[in-house]
C-alpha positions as protocol buffer text, in pm:
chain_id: "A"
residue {
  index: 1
  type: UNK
  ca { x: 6268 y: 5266 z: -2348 }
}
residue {
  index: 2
  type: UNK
  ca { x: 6371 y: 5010 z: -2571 }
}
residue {
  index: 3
  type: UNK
  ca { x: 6166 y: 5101 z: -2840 }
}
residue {
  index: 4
  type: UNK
  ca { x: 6293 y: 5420 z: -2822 }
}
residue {
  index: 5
  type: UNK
  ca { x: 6679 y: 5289 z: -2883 }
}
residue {
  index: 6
  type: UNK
  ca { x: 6583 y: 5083 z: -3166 }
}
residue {
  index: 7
  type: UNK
  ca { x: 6429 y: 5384 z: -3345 }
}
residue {
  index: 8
  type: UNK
  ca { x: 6744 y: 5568 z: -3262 }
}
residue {
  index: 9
  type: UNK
  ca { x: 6988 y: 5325 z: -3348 }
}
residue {
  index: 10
  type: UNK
  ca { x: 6812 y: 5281 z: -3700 }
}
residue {
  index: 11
  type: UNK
  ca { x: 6787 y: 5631 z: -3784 }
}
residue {
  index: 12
  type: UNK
  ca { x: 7138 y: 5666 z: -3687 }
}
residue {
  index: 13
  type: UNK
  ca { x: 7214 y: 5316 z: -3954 }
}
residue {
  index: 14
  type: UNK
  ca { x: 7045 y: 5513 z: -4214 }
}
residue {
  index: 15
  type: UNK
  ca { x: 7187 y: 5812 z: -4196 }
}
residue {
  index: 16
  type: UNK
  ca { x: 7509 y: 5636 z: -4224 }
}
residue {
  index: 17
  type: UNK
  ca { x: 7449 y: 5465 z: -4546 }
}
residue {
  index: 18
  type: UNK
  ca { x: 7296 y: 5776 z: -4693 }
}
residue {
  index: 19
  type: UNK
  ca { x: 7615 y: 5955 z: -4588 }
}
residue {
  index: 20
  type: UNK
  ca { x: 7858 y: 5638 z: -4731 }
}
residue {
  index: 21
  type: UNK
  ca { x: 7648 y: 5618 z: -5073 }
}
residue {
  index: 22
  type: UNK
  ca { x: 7711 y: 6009 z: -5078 }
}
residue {
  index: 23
  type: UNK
  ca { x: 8071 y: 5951 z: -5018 }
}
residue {
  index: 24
  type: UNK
  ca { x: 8126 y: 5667 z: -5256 }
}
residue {
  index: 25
  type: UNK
  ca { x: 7985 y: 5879 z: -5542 }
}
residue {
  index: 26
  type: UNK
  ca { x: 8187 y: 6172 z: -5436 }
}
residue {
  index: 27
  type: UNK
  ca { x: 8502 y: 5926 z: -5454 }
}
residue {
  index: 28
  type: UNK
  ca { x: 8411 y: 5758 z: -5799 }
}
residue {
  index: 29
  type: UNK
  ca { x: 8325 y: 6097 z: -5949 }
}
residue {
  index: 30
  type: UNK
  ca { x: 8680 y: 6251 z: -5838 }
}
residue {
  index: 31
  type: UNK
  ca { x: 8837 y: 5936 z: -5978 }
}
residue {
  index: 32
  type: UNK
  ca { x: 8651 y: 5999 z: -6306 }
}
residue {
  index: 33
  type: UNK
  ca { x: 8785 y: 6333 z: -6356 }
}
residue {
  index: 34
  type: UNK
  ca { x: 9154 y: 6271 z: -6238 }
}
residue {
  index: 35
  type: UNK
  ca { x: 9138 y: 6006 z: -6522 }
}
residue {
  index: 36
  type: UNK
  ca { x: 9000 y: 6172 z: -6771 }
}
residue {
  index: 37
  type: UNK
  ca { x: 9268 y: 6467 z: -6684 }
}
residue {
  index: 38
  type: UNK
  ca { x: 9553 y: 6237 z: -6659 }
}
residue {
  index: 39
  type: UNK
  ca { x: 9413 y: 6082 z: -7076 }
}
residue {
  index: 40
  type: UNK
  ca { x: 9384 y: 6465 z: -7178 }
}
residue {
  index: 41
  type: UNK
  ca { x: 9729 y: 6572 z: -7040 }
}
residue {
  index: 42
  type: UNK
  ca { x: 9934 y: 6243 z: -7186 }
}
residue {
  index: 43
  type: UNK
  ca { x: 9739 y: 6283 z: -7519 }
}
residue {
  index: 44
  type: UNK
  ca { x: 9755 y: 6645 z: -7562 }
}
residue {
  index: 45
  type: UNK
  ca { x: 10086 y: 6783 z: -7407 }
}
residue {
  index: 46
  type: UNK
  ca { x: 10144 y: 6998 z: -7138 }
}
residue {
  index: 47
  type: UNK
  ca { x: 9793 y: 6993 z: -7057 }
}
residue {
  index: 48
  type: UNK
  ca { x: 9792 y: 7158 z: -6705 }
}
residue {
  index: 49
  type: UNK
  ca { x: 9906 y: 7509 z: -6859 }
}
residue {
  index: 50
  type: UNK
  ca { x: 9539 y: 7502 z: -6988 }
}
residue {
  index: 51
  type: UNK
  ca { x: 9398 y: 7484 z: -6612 }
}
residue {
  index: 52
  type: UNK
  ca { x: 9743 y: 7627 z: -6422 }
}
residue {
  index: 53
  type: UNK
  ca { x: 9626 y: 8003 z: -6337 }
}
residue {
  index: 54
  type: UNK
  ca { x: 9966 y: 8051 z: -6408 }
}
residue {
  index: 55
  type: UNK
  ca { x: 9950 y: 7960 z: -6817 }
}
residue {
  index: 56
  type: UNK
  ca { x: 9577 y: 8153 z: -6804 }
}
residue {
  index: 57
  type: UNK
  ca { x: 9725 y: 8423 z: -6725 }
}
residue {
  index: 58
  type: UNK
  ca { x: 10052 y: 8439 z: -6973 }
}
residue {
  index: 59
  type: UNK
  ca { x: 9798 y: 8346 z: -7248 }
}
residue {
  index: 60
  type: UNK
  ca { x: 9623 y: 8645 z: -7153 }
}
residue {
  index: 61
  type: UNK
  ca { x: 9958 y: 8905 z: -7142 }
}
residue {
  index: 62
  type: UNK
  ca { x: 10055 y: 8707 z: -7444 }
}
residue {
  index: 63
  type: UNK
  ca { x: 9723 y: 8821 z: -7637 }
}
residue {
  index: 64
  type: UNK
  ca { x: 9807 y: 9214 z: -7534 }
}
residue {
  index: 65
  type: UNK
  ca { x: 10172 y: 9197 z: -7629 }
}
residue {
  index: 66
  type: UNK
  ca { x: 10066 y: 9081 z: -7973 }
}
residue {
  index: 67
  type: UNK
  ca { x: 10244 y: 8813 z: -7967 }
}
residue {
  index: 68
  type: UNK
  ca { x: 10312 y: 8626 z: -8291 }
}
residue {
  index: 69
  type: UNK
  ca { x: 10543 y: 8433 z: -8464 }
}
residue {
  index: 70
  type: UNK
  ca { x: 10587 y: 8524 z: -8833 }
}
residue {
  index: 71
  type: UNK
  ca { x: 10630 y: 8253 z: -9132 }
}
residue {
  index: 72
  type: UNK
  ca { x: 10703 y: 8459 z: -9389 }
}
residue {
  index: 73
  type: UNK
  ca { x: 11069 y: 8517 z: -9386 }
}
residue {
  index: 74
  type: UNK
  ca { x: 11106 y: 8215 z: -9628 }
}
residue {
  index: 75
  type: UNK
  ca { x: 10934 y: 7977 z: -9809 }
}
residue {
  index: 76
  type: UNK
  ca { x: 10857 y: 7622 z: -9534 }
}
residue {
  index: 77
  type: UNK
  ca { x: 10977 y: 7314 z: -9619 }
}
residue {
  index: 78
  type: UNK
  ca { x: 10752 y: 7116 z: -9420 }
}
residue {
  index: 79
  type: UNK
  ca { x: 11035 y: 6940 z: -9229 }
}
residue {
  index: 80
  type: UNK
  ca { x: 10796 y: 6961 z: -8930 }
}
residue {
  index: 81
  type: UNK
  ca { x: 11084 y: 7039 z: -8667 }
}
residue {
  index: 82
  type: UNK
  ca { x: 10884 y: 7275 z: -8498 }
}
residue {
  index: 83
  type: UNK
  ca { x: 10603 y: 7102 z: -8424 }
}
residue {
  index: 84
  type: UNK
  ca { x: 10804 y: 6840 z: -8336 }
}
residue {
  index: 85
  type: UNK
  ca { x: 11000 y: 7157 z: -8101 }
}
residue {
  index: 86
  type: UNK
  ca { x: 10658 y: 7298 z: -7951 }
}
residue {
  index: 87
  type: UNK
  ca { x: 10608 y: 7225 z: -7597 }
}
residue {
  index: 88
  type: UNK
  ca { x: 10267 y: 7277 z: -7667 }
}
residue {
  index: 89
  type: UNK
  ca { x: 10167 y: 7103 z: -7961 }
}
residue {
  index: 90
  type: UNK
  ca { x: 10086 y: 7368 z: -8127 }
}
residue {
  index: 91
  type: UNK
  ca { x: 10014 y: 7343 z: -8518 }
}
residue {
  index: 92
  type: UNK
  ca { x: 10287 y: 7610 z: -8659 }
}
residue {
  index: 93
  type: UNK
  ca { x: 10378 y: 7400 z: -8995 }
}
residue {
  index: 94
  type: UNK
  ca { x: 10019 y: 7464 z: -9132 }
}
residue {
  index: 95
  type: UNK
  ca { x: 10017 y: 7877 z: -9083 }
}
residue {
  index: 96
  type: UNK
  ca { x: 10427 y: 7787 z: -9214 }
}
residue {
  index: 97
  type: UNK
  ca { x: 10299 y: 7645 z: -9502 }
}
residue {
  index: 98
  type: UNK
  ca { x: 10096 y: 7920 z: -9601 }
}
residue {
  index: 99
  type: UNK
  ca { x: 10317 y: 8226 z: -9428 }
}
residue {
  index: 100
  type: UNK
  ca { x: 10043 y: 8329 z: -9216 }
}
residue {
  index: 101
  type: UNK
  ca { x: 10131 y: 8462 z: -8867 }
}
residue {
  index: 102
  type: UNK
  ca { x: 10085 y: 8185 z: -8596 }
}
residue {
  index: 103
  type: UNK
  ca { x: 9892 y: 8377 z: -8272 }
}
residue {
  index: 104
  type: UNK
  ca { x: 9778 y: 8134 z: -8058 }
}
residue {
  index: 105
  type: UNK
  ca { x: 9695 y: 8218 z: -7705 }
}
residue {
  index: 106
  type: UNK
  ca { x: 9827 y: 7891 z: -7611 }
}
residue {
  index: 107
  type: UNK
  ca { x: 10162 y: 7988 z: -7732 }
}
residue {
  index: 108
  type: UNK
  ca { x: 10421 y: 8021 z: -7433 }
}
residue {
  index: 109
  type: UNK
  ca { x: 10687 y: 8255 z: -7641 }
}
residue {
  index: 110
  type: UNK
  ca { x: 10965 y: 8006 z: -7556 }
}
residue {
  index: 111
  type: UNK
  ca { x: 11104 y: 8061 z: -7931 }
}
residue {
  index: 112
  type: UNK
  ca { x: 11160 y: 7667 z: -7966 }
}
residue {
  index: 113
  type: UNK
  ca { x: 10997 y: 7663 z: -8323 }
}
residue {
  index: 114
  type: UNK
  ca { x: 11202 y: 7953 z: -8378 }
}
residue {
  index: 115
  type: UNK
  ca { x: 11546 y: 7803 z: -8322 }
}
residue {
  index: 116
  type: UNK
  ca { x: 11488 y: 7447 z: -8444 }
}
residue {
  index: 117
  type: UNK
  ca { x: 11370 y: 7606 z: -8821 }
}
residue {
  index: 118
  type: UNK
  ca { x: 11640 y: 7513 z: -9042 }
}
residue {
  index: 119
  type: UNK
  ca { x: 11511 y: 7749 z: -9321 }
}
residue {
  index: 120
  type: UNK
  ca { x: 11474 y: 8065 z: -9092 }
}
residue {
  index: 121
  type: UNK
  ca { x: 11136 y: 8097 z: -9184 }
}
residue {
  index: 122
  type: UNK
  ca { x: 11045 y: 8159 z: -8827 }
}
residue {
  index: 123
  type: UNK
  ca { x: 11054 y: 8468 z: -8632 }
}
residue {
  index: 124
  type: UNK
  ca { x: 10911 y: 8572 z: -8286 }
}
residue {
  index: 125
  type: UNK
  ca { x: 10769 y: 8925 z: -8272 }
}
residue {
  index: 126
  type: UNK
  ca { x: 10554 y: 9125 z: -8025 }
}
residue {
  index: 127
  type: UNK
  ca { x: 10399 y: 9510 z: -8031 }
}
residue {
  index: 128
  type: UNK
  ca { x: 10726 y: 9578 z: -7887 }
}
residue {
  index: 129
  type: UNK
  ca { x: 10960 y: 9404 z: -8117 }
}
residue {
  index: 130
  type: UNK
  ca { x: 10764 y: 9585 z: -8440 }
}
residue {
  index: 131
  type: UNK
  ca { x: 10735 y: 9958 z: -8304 }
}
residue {
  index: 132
  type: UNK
  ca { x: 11131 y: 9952 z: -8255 }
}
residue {
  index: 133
  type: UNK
  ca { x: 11228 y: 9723 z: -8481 }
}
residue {
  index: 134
  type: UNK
  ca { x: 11457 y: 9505 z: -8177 }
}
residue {
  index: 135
  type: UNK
  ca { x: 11527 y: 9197 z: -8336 }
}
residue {
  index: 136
  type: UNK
  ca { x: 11491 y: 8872 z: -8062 }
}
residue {
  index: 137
  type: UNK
  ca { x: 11797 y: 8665 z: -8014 }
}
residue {
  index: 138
  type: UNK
  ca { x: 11806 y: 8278 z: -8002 }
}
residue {
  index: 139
  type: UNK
  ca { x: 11899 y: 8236 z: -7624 }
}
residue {
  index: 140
  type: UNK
  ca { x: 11991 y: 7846 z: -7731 }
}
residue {
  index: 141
  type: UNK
  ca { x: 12348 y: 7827 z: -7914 }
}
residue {
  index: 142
  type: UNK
  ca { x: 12346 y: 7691 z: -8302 }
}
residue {
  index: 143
  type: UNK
  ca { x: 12594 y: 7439 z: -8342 }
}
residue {
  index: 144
  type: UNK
  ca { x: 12768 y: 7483 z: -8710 }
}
């Protein structure tokens, strides 16, 4: 009989450390990722909108609308004010430079770029805004 607990109670020790080892690379493997998260998010912005089903999907409606910003309305004086602006990091002073249309399905639409541009050169469009010629309004006042 008391062979039989001994057997027991070491099968039962063994299972536990299997189970802990398991566990502890489970925890360190979680801790790996939250930290290499947290480095990509401080270095890169707003970093969640790239995993937040939320910003997936806006990127996606964003892509159908045809949403652009055009950078042809004047010539860029690579002040950098709306990179500086972009919420997102976003590189809009080199397609500015070269008055190409910025499409980015990372782009949020919030028109920041648009209303910091002190040449004007900026200006958000969509399929919507081009088939009936609506021009979009600065929501954010200009001071004089």
């Amino acid at each position: 009989m008391a062979l039989m607990a001994a057997d027991l109670w070491l099968n039962v020790e063994i299972l536990s450390f299997s189970f802990l080892r398991n566990l502890e690379l489970v925890k360190y493997m979680i801790l790996e990722i939250f930290f290499l998260q947290l480095f990509y998010f401080t270095r890169n912005g707003r970093g969640y909108c790239a995993y937040c089903p939320a910003g997936t999907m806006l990127g996606i409606v964003s892509k159908y609308a045809g949403q652009q910003i055009r950078t042809d309305l004047s010539s860029c004086i690579s002040c950098g004010l709306c990179e500086n602006a972009c919420e997102m990091g976003l590189p809009i002073r080199n397609f500015s430079e070269k008055a190409i249309p910025f499409q980015s399905i990372d782009c949020l639409g919030c028109g920041h770029c648009v209303d910091v541009c002190p040449t004007g050169t900026l200006l958000y469009e969509t399929n919507f805004t081009r088939l009936t010629g609506v021009k979009p309004v600065s929501i954010i006042p200009v001071n004089p």
